[in-house]
C-alpha positions in Angstrom: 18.5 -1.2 -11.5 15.7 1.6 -10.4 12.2 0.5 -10.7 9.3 2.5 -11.6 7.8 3.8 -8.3 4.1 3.4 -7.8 2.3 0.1 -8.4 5.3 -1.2 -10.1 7.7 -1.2 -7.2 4.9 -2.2 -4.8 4.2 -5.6 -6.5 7.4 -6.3 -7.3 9.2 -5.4 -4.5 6.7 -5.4 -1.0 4.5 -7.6 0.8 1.8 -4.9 1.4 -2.0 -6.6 1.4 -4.2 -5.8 -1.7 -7.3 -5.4 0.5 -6.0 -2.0 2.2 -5.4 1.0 1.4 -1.8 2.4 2.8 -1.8 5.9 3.7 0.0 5.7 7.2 3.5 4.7 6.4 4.6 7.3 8.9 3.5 5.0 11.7 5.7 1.9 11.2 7.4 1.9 8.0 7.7 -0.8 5.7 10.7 -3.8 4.7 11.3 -4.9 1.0 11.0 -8.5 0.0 14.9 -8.7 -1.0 15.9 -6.6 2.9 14.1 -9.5 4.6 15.1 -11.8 2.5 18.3 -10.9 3.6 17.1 -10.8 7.0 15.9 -14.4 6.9 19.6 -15.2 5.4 21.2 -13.6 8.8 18.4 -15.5 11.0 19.5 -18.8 9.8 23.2 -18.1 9.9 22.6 -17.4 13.8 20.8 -20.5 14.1 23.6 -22.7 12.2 26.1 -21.7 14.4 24.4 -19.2 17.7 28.3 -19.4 19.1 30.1 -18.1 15.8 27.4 -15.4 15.6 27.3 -14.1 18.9 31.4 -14.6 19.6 32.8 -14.5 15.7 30.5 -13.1 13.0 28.0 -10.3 14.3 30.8 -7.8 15.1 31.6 -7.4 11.7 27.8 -6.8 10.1 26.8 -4.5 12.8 29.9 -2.7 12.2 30.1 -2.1 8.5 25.7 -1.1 9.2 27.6 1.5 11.4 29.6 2.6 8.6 26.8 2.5 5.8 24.3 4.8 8.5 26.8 7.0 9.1 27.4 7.4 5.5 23.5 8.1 4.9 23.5 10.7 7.8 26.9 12.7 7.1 28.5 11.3 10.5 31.5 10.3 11.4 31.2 6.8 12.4 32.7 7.4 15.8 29.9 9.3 17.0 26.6 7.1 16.3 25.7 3.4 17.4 22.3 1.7 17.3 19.5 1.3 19.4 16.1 -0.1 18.4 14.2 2.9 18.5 14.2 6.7 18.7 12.5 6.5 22.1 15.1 4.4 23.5 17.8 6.5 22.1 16.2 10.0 23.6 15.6 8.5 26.7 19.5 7.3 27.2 19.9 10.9 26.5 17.8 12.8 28.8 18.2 10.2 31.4 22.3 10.8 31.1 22.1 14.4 31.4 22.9 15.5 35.0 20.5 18.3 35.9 20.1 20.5 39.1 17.5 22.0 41.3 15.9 23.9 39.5 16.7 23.0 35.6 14.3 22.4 33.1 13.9 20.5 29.7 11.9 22.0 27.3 9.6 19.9 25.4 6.1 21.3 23.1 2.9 20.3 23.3 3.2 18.4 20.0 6.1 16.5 21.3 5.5 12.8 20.7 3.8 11.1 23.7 6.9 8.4 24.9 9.1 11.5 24.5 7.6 13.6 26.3 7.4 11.1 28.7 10.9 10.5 28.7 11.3 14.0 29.3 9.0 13.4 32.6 11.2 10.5 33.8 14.2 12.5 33.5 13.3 15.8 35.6 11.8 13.1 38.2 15.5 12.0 39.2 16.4 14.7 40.2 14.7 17.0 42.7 13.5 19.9 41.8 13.2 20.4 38.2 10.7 20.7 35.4 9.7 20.0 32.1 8.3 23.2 30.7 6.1 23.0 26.9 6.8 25.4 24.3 2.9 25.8 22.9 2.4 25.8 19.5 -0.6 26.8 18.0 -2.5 27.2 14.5 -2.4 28.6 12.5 1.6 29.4 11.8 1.7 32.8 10.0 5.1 32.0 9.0 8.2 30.5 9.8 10.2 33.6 11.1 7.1 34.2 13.5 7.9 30.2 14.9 11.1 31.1 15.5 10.7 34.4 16.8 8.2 33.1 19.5 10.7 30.1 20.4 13.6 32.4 21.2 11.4 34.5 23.2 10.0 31.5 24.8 14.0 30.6 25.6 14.3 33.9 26.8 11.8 33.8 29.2 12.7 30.3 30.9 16.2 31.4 31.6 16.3 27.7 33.5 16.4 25.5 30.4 19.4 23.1 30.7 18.3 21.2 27.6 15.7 21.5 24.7 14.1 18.0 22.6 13.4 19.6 19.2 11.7 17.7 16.6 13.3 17.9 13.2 9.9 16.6 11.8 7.1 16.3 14.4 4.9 13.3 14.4 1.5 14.2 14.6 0.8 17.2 13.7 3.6 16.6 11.0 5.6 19.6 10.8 9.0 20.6 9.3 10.3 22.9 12.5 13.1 25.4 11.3 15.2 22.8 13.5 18.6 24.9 12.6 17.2 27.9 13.1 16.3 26.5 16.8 18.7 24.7 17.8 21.0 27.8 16.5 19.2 29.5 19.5 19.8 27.1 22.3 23.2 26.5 21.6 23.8 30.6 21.7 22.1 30.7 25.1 24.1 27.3 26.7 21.3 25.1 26.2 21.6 21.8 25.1 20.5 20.8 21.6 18.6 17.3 21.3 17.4 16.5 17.9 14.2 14.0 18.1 14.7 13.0 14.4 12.3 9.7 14.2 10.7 10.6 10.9 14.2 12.3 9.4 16.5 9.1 7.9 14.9 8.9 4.3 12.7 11.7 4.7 15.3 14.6 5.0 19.0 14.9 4.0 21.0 15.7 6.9 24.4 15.9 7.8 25.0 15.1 11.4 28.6 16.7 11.6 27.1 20.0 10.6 23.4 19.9 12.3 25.0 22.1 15.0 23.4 20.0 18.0 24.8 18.0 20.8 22.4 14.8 20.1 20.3 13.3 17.6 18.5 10.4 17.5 16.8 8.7 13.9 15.1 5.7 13.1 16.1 3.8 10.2 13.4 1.7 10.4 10.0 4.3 9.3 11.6 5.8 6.0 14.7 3.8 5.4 13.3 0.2 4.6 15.3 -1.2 7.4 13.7 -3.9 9.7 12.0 -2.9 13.0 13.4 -1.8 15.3 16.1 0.0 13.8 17.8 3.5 15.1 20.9 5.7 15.1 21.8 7.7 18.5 24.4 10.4 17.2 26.2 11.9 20.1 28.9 14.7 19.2 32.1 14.0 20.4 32.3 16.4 23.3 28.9 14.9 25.1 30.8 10.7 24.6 31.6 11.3 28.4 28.0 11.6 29.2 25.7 9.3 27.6 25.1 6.0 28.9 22.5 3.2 27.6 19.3 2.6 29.3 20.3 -0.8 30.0 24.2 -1.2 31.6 25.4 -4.3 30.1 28.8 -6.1 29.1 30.4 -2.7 28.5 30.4 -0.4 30.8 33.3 2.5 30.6 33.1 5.1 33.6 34.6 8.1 31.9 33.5 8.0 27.9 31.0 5.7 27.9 29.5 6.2 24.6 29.7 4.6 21.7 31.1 1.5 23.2 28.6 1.2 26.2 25.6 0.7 24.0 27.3 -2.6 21.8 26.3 -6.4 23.4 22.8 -5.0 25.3 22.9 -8.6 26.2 21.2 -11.5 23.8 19.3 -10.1 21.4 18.7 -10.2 17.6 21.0 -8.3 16.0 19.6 -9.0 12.0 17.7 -5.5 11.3 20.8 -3.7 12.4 22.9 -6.0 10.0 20.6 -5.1 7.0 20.9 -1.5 7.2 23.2 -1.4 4.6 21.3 -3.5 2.3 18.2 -1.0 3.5 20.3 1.8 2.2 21.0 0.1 -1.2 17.7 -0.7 -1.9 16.9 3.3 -1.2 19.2 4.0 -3.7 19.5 1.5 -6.2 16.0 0.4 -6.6 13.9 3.1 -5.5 16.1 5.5 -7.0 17.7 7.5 -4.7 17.4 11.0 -3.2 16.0 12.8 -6.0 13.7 10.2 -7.7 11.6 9.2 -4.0 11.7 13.0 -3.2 10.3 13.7 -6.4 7.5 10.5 -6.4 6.4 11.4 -2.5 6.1 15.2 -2.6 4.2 14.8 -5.8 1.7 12.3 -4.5 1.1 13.7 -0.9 0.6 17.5 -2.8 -1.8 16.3 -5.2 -3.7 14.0 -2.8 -3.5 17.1 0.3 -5.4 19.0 -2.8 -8.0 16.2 -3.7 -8.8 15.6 -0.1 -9.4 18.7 0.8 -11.7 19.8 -2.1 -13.9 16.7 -1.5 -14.1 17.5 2.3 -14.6 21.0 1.6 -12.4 21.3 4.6 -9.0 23.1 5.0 -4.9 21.3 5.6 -2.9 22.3 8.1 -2.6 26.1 8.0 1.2 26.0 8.3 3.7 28.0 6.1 4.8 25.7 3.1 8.1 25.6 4.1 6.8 24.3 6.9 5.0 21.3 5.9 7.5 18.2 6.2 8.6 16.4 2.7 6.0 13.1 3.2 2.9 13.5 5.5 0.6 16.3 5.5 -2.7 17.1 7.2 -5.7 17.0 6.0 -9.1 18.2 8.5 -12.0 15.5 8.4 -15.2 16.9 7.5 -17.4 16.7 9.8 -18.8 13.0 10.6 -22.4 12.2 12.4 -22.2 10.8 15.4 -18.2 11.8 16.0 -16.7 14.4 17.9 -14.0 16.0 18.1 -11.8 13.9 20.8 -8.7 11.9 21.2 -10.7 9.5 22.4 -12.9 9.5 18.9 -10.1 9.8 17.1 -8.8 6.5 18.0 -11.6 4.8 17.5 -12.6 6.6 13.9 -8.3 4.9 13.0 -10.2 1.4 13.8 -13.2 2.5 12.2 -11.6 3.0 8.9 -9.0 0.1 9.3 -12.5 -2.4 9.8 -13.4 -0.5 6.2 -10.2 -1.0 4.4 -7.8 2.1 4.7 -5.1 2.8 7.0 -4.9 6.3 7.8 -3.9 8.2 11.1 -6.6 10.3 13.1 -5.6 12.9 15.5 -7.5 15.7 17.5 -6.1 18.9 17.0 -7.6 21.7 18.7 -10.7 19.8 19.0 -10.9 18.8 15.2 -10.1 15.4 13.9 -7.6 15.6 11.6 -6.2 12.9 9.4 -2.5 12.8 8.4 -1.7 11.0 5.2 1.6 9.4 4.0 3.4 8.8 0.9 6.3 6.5 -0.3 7.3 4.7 -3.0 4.9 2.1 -3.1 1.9 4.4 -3.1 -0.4 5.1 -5.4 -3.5 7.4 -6.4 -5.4 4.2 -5.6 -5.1 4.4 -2.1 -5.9 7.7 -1.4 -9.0 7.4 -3.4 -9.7 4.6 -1.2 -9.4 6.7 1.8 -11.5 9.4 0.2 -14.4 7.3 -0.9 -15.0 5.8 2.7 -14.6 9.3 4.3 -17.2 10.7 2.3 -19.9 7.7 2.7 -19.2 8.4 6.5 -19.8 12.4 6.0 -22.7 11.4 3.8 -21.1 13.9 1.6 -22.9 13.0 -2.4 
């Protein structure tokens, strides 16, 4: 039975500390009392019996998780396994992908920091290619203009052998026109890797239709799965290629995925074995699609509004239908004594973590921005929070 989102759900149903305010889900997700309660129930089943679990009993939970992700996702079940992270999965990709002199993989400058660093790793194997950066800048004008400058950008780099494209971008937090782009790289040869981290939970998808050659998702920031939780979605016609980062117990020379990436050697297996008690909870008692859609669009509008009026500041000047379902951006106002650096950024996150709010600070352009969160547990309590420390630090009456 659904329960009423907000403070209802959140007292009920979550561990979260009454003396902060949560407005950074993005960041690390969360875990429902009854998922890690079933955790816990998993945990002590290894220990009663490691043996059983390791030889007998673990092949059959991870396997039906399989099912149940696949399920939530729209893939078939043949073409996804877990890793523990969407970093892990991207970098079995790009590290899998055989490239030559002068190749490319196109990243942005937005692209999330271990990604693009995976993309770094990858062109360093193998003499001489490059990673080249799509730039994005602000503000959008619209979302045909994005897309517009991307092909061109395609066009221009005729060396591309592969593209990362985030399906929702991390910081700034975008919805890219993902179809639209990955569209374009398939027409020109160019291999389509979806970097969907913030996209299970957030965004229906359906894997068999995306139109790209990889995907990766973690289950873990929007799903209520444990940490670290992750699907790698490889279509059928790229199974020859990928390989894990770690060879293990399986190793198959000519298809090597999905099979290669089961028994990464001893390891807990428990937050893969929940996901399907993740997924229930997403539907059963938060509601399903339509109900947390509804709850976390509503909040994080109203709360992009109210920020922004009390800052006198601006959000992210990106079309709407650009602005991704649960996080948007809000620009600080500006703050004594702060400027506007990564390196400030950082330390304003601990400044307002030491008074009470968990937010995410970024420097965009030069300007500390905050992004702010919303899920099912939220509520207009913790965004006032934020608001109310902001503005003693602005000195803003």
């Amino acid at each position: 039975m659904a329960c009423e989102l907000g403070k209802a759900i959140r007292q009920k149903e979550f561990y979260h500390s009454e003396d902060y305010g949560f407005t950074n889900h993005g960041a690390w997700g969360t875990v429902p009392r009854r998922v890690l309660d079933v955790q816990k129930r998993y945990l002590e089943e290894v220990e009663q019996n490691v043996d059983h679990w390791f030889r007998r009993s673990s092949d059959k939970y991870v396997n039906a998780a399989k099912q149940a992700a696949a399920d939530f996702l729209g893939a078939n079940v043949a073409n996804i396994n877990f890793v523990e992270n969407a970093t892990r999965g991207l970098n079995s990709i790009l590290k899998s992908i055989p490239l030559s002199p002068g190749d490319a993989i196109l990243a942005t400058n937005f692209t999330y920091n271990a990604v693009a660093n995976a993309c770094r790793a990858a062109s360093a194997k193998s003499q001489g290619t490059e990673v080249v950066a799509f730039n994005i800048t602000f503000p959008i004008s619209s979302r045909e203009a994005f897309i517009k400058n991307y092909t061109d950008f395609l066009d221009a780099h005729k060396n591309i052998k592969v593209a990362v494209i985030d399906v929702i971008s991390s910081f700034p937090s975008m919805l890219l026109p993902w179809k639209e782009l990955t569209a374009a790289c398939r027409e020109r040869g160019i291999l389509a890797c979806l970097d969907g981290a913030h996209v299970p939970g957030q965004l229906r998808i359906a894997l068999e239709e995306c139109g790209a050659d990889f995907f990766v998702g973690n289950l873990h920031k929007w799903s209520f799965c444990p940490r670290g939780c992750a699907v790698i979605w490889v279509h059928q016609a790229h199974h020859h290629l990928v390989r894990p980062t770690v060879t293990s117990h399986i190793y198959d020379k000519k298809q090597p995925f999905p099979g290669d990436f089961d028994l990464q050697g001893t390891r807990d297996l428990t937050a893969y074995a929940c996901v399907p008690d993740a997924i229930k909870f997403y539907h059963d008692i938060a509601g399903g699609w339509d109900e947390v859609l509804a709850h976390n669009c509503s909040l994080v509008e109203r709360f992009t509004e109210d920020l922004v009026n009390a800052f006198g500041t601006s959000q992210l000047q990106i079309p709407v239908d650009m602005r991704s379902p649960f996080m948007r951006h809000v620009k600080l106002p500006e703050l004594p004594g702060w400027q506007g650096t990564q390196d400030d950024a950082i330390k304003l996150m601990n400044t307002l973590y030491e008074k009470g709010v968990l937010a995410a600070v970024e420097c965009i352009e030069d300007e500390l921005w905050l992004r702010i969160s919303a899920h099912v547990y939220n509520t207009p309590e913790d965004y006032e929070r934020l608001k109310s420390v902001v503005l003693e630090m602005a000195e803003i009456k």
